[in-house]
N, C-alpha and C positions, 0 to 999 in steps of 0.2 A: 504494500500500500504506500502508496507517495503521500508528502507530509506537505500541507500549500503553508505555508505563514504568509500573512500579510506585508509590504515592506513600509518601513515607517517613512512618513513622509512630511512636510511641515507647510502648511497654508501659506503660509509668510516668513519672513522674519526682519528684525531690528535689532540695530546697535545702540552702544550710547557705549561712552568709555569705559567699562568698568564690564561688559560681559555684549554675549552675541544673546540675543534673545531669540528662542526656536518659539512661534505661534504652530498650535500642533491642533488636533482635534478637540484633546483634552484641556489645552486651554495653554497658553504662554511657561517656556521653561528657560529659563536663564542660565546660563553657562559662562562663568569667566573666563576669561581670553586664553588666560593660563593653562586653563584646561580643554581649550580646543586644541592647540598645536603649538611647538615652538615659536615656531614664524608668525603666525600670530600675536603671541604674546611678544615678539619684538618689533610689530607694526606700530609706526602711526598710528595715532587716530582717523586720520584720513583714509589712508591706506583701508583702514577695517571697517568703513562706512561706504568702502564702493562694493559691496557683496550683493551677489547678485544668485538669487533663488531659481535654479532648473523650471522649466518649465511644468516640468511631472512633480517637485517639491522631494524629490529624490536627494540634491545635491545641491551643495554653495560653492561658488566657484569667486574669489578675489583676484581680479587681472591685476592690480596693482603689484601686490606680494606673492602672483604665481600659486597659490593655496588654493585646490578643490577637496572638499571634505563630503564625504555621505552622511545624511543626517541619523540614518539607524545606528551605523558604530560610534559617530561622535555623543550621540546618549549613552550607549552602554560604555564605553570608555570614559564617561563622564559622570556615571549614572550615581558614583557614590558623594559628587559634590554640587548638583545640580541643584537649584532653588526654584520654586513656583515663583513669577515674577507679581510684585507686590504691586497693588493700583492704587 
C-alpha cells in the first residue's frame, strides 16, 4: 500500500527583522532568521525582504542572497523553536 502525505505549503508569507513569518492554513508561524539558514541569518535586512513565495507555496526563493528553502523541512528543522506569531 502506498503512503500519500500531504506537502506542506504556506499561503503567504512576511518578514520584519527579527524572523521570516510562514502564513500557513493553521494560521501564521514565525521563525527567526537564525533558524532558517546560515545565509540568512547573515543577510540584510533588505536582502531578506525580497523573498519571494513559489507559486504552488511549496518554496521561498531570495534572489538577493541566492537562498531557496522548502517550506515543509524548514518547519520540521525548525519545528523545536518556532512561535505562533503574536497580533
Amino acid at each position: 500500500m502506498q503512503s500519500r502525505t500531504r506537502p506542506v505549503l504556506a499561503k503567504a508569507i512576511e518578514t520584519t527583522p527579527e524572523a521570516l513569518i510562514l502564513i500557513m492554513e493553521t494560521g501564521p508561524v514565525s521563525i527567526p532568521w537564525e533558524n532558517c539558514s546560515e545565509r540568512l541569518a547573515r543577510a540584510s535586512f533588505v536582502e531578506r525582504t525580497r523573498a519571494a513565495l513559489s507559486p504552488s507555496g511549496y518554496g521561498i526563493h531570495w534572489p538577493l542572497v541566492d537562498e531557496d528553502l522548502a517550506v515543509g523541512p524548514l518547519l520540521l528543522a525548525s519545528s523545536s523553536s518556532f512561535t505562533p506569531k503574536q497580533d
